[in-house]
C-alpha positions as CSV (number, residue, x, y, z in Angstrom):
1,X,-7.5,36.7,3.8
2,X,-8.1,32.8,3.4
3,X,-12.0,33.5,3.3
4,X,-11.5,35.8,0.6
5,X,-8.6,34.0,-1.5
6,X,-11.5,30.9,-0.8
7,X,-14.5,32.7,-2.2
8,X,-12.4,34.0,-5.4
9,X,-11.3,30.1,-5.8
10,X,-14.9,29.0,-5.5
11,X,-16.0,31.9,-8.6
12,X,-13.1,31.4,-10.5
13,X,-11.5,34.7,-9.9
14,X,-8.5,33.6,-8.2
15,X,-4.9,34.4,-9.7
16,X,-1.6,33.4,-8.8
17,X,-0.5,36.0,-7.5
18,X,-2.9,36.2,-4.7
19,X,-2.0,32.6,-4.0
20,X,1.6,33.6,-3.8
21,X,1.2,36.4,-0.8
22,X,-1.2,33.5,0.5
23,X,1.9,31.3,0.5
24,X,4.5,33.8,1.5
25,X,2.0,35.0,4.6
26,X,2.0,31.6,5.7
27,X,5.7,30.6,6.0
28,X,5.9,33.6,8.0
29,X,3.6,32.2,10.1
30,X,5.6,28.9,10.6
31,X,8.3,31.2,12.2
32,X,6.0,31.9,15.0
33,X,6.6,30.5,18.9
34,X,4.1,27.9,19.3
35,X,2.6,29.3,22.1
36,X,1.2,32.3,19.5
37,X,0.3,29.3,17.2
38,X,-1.8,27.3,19.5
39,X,-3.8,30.6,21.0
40,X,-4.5,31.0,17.1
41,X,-5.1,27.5,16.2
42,X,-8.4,27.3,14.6
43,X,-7.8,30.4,12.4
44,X,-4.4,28.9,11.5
45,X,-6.1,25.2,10.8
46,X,-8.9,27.2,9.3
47,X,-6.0,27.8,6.2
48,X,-6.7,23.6,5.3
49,X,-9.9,25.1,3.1
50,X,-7.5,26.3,0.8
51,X,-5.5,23.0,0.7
52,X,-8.4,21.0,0.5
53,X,-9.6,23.2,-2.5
54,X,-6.4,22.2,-4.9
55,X,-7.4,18.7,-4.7
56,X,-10.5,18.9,-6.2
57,X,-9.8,21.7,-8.5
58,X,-11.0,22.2,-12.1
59,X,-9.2,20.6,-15.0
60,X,-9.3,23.9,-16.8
61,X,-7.8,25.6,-13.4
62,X,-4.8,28.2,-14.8
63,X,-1.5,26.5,-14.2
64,X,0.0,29.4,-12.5
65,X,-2.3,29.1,-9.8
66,X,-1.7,25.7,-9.2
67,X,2.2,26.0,-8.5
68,X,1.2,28.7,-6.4
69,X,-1.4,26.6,-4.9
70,X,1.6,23.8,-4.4
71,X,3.3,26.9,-2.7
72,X,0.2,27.2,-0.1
73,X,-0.1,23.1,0.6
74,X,3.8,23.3,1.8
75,X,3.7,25.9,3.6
76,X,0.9,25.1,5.2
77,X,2.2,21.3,5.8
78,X,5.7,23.1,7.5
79,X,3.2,25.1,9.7
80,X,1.8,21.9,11.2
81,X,5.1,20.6,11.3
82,X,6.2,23.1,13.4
83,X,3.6,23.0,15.9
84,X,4.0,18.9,16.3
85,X,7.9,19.7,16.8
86,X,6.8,22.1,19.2
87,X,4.8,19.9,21.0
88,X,7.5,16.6,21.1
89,X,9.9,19.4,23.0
90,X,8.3,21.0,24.8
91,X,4.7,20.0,25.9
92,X,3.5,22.8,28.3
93,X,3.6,24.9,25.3
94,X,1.1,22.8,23.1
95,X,-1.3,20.5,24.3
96,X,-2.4,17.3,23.2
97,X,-5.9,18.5,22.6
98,X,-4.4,20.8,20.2
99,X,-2.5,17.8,18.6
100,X,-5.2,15.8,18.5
101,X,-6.7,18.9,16.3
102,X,-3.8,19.4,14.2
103,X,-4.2,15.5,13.1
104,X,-7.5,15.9,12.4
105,X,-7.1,18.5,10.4
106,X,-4.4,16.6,8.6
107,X,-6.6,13.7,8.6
108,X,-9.3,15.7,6.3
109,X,-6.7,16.5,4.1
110,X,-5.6,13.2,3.7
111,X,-9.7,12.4,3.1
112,X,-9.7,14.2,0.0
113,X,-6.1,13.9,-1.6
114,X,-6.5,10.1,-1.1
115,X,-10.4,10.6,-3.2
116,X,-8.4,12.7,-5.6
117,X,-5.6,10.1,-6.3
118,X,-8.5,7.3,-6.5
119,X,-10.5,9.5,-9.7
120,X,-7.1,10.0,-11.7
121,X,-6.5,6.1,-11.4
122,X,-10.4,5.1,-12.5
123,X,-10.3,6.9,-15.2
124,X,-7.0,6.0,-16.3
125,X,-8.8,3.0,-16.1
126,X,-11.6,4.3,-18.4
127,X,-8.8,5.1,-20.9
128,X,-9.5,8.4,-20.2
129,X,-6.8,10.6,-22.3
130,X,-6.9,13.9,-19.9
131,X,-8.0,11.8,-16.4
132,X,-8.8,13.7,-13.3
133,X,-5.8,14.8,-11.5
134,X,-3.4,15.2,-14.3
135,X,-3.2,18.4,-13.4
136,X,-2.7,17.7,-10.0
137,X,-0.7,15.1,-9.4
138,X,2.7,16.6,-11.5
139,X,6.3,17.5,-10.9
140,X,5.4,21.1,-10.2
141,X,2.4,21.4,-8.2
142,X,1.7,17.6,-6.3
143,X,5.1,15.8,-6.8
144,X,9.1,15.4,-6.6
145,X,9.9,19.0,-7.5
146,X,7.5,20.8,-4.4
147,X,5.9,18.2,-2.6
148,X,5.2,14.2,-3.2
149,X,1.7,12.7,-2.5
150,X,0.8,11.8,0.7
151,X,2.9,14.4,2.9
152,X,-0.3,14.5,5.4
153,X,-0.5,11.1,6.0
154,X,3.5,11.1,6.8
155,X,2.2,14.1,9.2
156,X,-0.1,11.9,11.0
157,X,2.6,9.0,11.4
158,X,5.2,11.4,13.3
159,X,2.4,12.9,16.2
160,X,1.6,10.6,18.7
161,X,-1.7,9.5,17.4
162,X,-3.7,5.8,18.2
163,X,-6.6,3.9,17.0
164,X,-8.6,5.7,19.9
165,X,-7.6,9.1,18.0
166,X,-8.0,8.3,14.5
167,X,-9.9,5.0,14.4
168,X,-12.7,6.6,12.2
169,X,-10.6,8.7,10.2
170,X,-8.3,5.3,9.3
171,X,-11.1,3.2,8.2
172,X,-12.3,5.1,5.4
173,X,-8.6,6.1,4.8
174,X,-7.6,2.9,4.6
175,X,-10.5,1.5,2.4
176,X,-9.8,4.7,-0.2
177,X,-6.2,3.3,-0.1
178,X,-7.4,-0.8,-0.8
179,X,-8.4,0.2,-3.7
180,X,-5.4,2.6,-4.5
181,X,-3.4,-0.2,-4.0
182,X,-5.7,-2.8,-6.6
183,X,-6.3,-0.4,-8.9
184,X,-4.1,-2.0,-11.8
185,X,-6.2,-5.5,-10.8
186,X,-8.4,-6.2,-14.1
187,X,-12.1,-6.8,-13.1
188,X,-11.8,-9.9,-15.3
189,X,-8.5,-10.6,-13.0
190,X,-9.0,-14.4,-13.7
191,X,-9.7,-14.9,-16.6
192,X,-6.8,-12.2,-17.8
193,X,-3.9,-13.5,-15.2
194,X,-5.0,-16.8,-13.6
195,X,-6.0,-18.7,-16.2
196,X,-2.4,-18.2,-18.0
197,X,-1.1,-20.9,-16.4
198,X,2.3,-20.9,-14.4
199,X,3.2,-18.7,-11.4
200,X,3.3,-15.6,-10.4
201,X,7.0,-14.9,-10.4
202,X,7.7,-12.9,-12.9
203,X,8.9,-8.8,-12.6
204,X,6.1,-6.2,-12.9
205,X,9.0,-3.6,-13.9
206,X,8.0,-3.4,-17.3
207,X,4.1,-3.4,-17.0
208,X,2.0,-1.5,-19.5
209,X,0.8,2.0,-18.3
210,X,-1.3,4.6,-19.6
211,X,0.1,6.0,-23.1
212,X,2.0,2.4,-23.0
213,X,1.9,-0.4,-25.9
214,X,1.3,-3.9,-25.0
215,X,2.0,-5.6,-28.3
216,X,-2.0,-6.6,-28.5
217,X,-3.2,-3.2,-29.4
218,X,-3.6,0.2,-30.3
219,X,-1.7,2.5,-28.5
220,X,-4.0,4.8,-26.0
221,X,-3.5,8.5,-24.9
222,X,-1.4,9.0,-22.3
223,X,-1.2,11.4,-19.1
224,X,0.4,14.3,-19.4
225,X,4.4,14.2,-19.6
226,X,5.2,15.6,-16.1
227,X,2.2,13.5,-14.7
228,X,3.6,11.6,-11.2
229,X,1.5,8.6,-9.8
230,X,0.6,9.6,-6.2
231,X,-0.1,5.9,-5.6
232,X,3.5,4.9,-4.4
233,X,4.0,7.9,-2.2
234,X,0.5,7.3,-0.5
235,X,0.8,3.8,-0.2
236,X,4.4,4.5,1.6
237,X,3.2,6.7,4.2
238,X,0.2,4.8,5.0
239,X,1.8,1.8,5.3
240,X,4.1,4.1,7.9
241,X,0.8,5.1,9.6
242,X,-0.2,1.4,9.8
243,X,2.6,0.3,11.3
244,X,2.8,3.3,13.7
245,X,-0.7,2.3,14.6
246,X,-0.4,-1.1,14.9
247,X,2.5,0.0,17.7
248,X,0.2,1.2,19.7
249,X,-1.4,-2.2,20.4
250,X,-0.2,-3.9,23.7
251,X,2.1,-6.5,22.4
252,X,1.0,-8.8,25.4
253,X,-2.2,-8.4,24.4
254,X,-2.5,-8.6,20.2
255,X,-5.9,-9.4,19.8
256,X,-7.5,-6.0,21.2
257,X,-7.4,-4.6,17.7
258,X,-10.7,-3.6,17.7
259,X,-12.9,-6.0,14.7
260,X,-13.4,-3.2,12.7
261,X,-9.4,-2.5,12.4
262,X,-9.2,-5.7,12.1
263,X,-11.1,-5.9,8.8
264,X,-9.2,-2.8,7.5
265,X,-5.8,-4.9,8.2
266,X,-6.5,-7.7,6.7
267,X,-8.1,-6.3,3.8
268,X,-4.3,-4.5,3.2
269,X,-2.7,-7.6,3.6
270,X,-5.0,-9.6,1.1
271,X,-4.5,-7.0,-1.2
272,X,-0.8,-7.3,-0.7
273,X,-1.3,-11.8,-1.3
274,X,-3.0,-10.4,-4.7
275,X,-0.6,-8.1,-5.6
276,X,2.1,-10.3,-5.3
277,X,0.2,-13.4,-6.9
278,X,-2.2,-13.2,-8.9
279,X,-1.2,-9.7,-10.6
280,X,1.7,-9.6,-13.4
281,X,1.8,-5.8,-13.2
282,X,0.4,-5.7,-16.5
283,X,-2.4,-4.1,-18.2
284,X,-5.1,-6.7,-19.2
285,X,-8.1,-6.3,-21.9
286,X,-7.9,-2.5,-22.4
287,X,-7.4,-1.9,-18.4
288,X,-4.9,0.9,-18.9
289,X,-3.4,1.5,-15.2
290,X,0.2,0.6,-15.0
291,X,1.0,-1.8,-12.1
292,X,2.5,-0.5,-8.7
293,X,6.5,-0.3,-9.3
294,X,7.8,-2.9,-6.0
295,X,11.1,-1.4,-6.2
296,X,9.9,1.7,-4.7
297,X,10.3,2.4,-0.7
298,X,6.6,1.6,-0.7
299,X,7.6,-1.8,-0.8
300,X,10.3,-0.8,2.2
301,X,7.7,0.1,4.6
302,X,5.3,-2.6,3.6
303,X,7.8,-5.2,4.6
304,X,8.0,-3.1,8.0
305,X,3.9,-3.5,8.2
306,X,3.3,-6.8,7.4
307,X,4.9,-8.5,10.8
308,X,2.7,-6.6,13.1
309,X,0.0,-7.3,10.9
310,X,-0.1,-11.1,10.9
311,X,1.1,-11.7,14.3
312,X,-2.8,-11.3,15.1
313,X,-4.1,-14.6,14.3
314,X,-8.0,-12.7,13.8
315,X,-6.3,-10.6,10.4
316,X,-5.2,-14.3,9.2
317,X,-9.2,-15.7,9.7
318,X,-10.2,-12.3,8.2
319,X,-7.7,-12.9,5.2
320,X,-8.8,-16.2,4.4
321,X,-12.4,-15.6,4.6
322,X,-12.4,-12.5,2.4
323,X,-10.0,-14.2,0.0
324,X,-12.8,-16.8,-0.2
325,X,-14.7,-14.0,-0.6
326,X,-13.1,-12.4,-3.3
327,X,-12.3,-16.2,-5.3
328,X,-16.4,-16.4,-5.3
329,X,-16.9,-12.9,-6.8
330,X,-14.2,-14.0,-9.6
331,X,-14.7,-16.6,-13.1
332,X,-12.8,-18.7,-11.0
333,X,-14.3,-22.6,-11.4
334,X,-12.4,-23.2,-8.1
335,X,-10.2,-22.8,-5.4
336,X,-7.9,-25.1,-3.8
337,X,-6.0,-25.6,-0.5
338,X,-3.5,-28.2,-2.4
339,X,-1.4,-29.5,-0.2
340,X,2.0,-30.1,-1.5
341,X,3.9,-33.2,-1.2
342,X,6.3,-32.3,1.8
343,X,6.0,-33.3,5.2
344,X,2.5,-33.0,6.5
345,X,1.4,-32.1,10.2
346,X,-1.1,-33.3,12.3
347,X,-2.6,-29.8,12.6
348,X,-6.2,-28.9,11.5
349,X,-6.7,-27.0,8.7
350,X,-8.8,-24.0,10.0
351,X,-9.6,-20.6,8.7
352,X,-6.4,-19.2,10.5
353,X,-4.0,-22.0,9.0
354,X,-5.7,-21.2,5.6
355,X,-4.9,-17.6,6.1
356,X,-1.4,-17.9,6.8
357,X,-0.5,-20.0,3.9
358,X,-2.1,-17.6,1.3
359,X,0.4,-15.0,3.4
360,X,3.3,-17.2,2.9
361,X,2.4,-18.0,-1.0
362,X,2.6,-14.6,-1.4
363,X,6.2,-14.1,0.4
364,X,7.1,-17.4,-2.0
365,X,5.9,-15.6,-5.1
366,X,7.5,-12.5,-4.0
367,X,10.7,-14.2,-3.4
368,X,10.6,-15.8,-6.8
369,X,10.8,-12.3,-8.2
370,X,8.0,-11.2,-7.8
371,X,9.3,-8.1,-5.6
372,X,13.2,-7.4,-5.6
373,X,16.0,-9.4,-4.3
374,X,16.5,-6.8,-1.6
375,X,13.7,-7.6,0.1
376,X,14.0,-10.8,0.8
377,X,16.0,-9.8,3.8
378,X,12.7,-8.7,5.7
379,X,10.7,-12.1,4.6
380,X,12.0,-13.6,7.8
381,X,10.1,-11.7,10.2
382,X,7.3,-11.9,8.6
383,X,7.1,-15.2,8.8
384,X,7.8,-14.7,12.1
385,X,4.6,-13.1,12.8
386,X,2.7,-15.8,11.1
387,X,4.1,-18.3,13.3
388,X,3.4,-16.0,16.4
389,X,-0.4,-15.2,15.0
390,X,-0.9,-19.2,14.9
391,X,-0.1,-19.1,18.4
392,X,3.9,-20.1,18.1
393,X,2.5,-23.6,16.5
394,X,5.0,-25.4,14.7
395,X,2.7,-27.9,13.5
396,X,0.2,-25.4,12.1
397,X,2.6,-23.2,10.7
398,X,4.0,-25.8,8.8
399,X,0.8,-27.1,7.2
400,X,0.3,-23.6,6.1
401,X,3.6,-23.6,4.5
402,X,2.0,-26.9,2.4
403,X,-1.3,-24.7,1.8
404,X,1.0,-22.2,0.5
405,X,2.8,-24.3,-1.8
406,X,0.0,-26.1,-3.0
407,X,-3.1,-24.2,-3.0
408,X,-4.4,-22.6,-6.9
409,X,-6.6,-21.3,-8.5
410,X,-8.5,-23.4,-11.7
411,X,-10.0,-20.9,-13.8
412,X,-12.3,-22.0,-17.0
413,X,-10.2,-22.1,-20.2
414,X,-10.7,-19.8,-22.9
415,X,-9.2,-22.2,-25.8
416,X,-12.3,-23.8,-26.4
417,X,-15.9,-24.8,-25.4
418,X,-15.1,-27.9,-23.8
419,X,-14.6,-25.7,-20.7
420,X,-11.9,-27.6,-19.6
421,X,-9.7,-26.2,-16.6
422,X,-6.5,-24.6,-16.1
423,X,-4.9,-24.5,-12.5
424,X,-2.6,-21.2,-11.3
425,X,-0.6,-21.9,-8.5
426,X,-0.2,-19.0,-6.4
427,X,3.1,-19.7,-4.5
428,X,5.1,-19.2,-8.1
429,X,6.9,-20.5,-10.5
430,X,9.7,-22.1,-8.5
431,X,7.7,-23.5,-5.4
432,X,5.4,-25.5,-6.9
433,X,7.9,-27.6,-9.0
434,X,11.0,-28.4,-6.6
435,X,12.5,-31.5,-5.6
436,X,11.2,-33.1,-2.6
437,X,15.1,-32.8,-0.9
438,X,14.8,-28.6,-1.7
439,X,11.1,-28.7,0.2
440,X,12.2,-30.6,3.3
441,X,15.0,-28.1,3.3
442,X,12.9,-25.3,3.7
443,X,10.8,-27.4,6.0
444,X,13.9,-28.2,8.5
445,X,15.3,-24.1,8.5
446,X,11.7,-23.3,9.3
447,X,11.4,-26.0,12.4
448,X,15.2,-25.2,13.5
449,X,14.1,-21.2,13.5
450,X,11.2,-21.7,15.6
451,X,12.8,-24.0,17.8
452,X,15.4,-21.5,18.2
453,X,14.3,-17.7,17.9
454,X,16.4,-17.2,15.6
455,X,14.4,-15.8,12.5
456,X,17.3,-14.9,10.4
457,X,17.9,-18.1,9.0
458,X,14.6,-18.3,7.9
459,X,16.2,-16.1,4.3
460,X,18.0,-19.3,3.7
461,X,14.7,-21.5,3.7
462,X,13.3,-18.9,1.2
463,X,16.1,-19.5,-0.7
464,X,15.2,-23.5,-1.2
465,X,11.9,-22.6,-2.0
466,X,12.7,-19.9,-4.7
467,X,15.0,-21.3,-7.2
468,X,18.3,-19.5,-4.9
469,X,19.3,-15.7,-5.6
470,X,18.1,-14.0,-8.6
471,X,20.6,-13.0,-10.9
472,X,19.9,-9.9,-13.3
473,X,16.5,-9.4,-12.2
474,X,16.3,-5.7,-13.3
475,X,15.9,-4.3,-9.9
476,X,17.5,-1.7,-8.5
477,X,19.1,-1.6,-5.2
478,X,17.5,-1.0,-1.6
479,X,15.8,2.3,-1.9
480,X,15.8,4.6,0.7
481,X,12.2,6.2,2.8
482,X,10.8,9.0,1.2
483,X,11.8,12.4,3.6
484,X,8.5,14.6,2.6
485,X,10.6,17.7,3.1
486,X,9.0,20.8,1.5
487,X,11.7,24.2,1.0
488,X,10.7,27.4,0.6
């Protein structure tokens, strides 16, 4: 049946309600023992052709058929469900060859949705008023009424994968994803944030979208009404995945991340450093994608990724060199490390120490209000993990706090053609101007938490730096983790 139902889809010949006894056959299936699963695996994996097929569908596709295609992709996602539960229970009825297939084959799912999700976003970018995907991506057929973006990549954080598993499959994953996660980033990102002057702490919440008016323009075509941006939901499951990952690593042994992991990792976290300073959330010079929402549980499971992520002093080198990197690539006139006025240490500045601070101007510029107040509670351990990725050095971690507070970007000025300069601090709008007293503070909670192992404290010392709790910010509270539950 699936090679028939897949030749009709490929000609165009397909109705809904073939797709619906498609469906209906395959929940069925999901009430098997596992043991008549596995000894059917490759015909039962062999359904993904159909799943893979809604994802790159025709704009002009009949509706009907894709809800009942939306039908097919959760059933399909309960039968693989199933056989992992299976497996966790009881593993003399399913092997861990056979889970090793059933990620795989979630793993090519993920490979396309992820490409799918990436085409709606460029041209939304193009201004595009019908983009890729719109039919897709939707309450009814890819969303909050069946089943939210990036189910399959939740899939792949709850079987017991690792890097020796998936390592190919989460590099090109994960660089689809990079530029999931910067797709509201202008090209001219310089010239359109940096060069405004200030910092980087305002909210994103109200950022212009597609459909949107900034005040500086004609209004554009929007997406269509029940359109849902797969970009949070994908984002939230692969940072889970990440994490997950990153798990496997022996903690005794952090560095045996293998280089090319390494590059991935600290390509997200740079991503994250530039999402959180250099970007308003805004739509700049016709650049029509709306800017990733932080009070989402996106943000949630970052916050869960970014300690194991910079407790490996490599991703901090990698994160200042590609930062480098990406200043060069910029109309940026320079870079600099600052450093800030408080208490110097005697420790070199090297690429590590340079990574580090862009990681903690990014947690300043977050605090600020950048992200919600909510998450400053998970700031500590991440600055936890810096301190542990410079080797539990006091003295360098505290130089990168000074990099952090001081270092900016000057950016040529567009008033005029005496190309004069204009200087962007990336640790926000609070750090960069307190009073020497409010700068030692943070200094002395930051010494007295690494002296004592006691991280907590370390909210307090964000405090000082960020101009104390933020009140009416516009955020919501704490969300909670997305459950990817599909229902018949």
């Amino acid at each position: 049946r699936t090679g028939l139902i897949q030749s009709a889809l490929l000609s165009g010949s397909a109705d809904a309600g073939t797709m619906r006894a498609l469906a209906e056959s395959i929940l069925d299936l999901a009430e098997f023992d596992s043991a008549v699963i596995e000894n059917n695996l490759d015909q039962v994996l062999h359904l993904s052709v159909v799943v893979k097929w809604g994802f790159q569908a025709p704009r002009d596709t009949d509706p009907a058929v894709m809800k009942e295609w939306a039908r097919v992709r959760g059933a399909f996602m309960r039968v693989l469900t199933s056989s992992i539960c299976h497996a966790r229970s009881d593993s003399t009825t399913f092997s861990a060859a056979s889970c090793s297939k059933v990620a795989q084959c979630a793993a090519e799912i993920v490979r396309v949705e992820v490409a799918a999700a990436l085409a709606t976003v460029r041209e939304q970018a193009e201004g595009r008023s019908r983009p890729f995907g719109s039919h897709i991506f939707s309450c009814d057929v890819v969303g909050s009424n069946t089943l939210e973006a990036g189910t399959f990549l939740r899939l792949m954080t709850d079987s017991a994968v690792d890097f020796n598993t998936l390592g190919a499959f989460y590099m090109e994953v994960a660089g689809l994803t990079i530029e999931l996660m910067s797709a509201h980033l202008s090209p001219d990102l310089c010239y359109a944030n940096l060069g405004e002057g200030g910092g980087g702490g305002g909210s994103p919440r109200h950022g212009v979208g597609v459909g949107e008016d900034d005040g500086e323009g004609d209004e554009s075509e929007g997406e269509a009404e029940d359109y849902e941006d797969p970009r949070q939901p994908i984002l939230e499951a692969f940072f889970s995945l990440s994490s997950k990952l990153l798990g496997t690593i022996n903690p005794q042994n952090l560095n045996s991340v293998p280089p090319e992991i390494e590059d991935f990792v600290a390509s997200i976290v740079l991503a994250v450093v530039l999402d959180w300073t250099v970007s308003t959330g805004r739509a700049n010079r016709g650049f029509t994608v709306r800017g990733l929402d932080p009070d989402d549980p996106a943000t949630l499971v970052l916050l869960d990724f970014l300690p194991a992520a910079v407790q490996n002093g490599s991703v901090l080198e990698k994160v200042a060199l590609q930062f480098e990197s990406f200043a060069s690539s910029q109309s940026v006139a320079s870079f600099s490390l600052g450093p800030g006025n408080g208490p110097l240490a005697t420790a070199q500045v090297t690429p590590r120490v340079t990574g580090a601070g862009l990681c903690i101007a990014a947690l300043l510029s977050g605090a600020s209000g950048r992200i919600p107040p909510w998450a400053l509670e998970f700031m500590p351990l991440t600055i936890k993990g810096i301190w542990t990725g410079l080797g539990a050095d006091l003295g360098a971690t505290q130089l990168a706090a000074e990099i952090a507070r001081g270092c900016c970007f000057f950016t040529a000025s567009r008033a005029g053609a005496n190309n004069t300069h204009r200087a962007r601090v990336l640790s926000g709008k609070y750090a960069s101007r307190l009073k020497p007293k409010a700068w030692t503070d943070f200094h002395t909670v930051l010494r007295t938490c690494a002296q004592s192992g006691n991280w907590k404290d370390m909210k307090n010392g964000l405090k000082f730096a960020c101009g104390r709790k933020k009140k009416d910010s516009g955020y919501k509270l704490k969300p909670s983790k997305r459950t990817y539950e599909n229902s018949r």
